[in-house]
C-alpha positions, 0 to 999 in steps of 0.5 A, a space after each residue: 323764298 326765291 320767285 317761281 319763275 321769271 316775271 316784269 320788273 320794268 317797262 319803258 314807254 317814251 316817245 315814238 318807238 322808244 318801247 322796252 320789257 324787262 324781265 327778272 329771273 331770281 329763280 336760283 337757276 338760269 332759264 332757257 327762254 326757248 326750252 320753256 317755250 316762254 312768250 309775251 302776249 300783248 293786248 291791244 286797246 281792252 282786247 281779249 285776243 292778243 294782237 302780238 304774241 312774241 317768242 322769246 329766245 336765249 338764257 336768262 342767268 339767275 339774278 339778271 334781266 332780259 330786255 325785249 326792245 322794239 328794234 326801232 328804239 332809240 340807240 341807247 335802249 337798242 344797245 341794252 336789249 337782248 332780244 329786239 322785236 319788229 312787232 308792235 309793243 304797246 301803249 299804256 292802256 295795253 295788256 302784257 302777259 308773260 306766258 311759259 308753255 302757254 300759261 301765264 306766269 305774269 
């Protein structure tokens, strides 16, 4: 049975601002970011309120992934990126959720 909805498969975290989120849609049909109103929310140092909440846009076709990049990565992650962000991502005691219509899917 495929996935409901699209979830994280990957993240990168190197040095600096070198910072990636990967999303996989294996739903059988592509998705339409925007439409479905997705964002990810990140939660910074055990808060309860989110400290980023970042809008996604674009389609994600069944069996790819869409990777969010802060926009000051290395070029090498920049140029694999579908969306990049000016936002702070997070560190590796943050909280990631991804949300469709303000519910959390992941």
């Amino acid at each position: 049975m495929p996935p409901a909805d699209l979830f994280f498969s990957e993240y990168i975290e190197g040095s600096s601002n070198n910072k990636a989120l990967e999303l996989y849609n294996g739903t059988g049909t592509a998705i339409d970011l925007a439409a479905g109103n997705y964002t990810i929310a990140i939660y910074f140092n055990g808060s309860s309120s989110p400290g980023t909440i970042i809008s996604l846009s674009g389609t994600v076709a069944n069996g790819d992934v869409f990777i969010v990049a802060d926009n000051d990565a290395d070029p090498a992650i920049l140029a694999e990126a579908d969306q990049q962000v000016t936002s702070s991502l997070f560190n590796g005691d943050d909280a990631i959720v991804l949300r469709k219509n303000g519910v959390t899917v992941d």
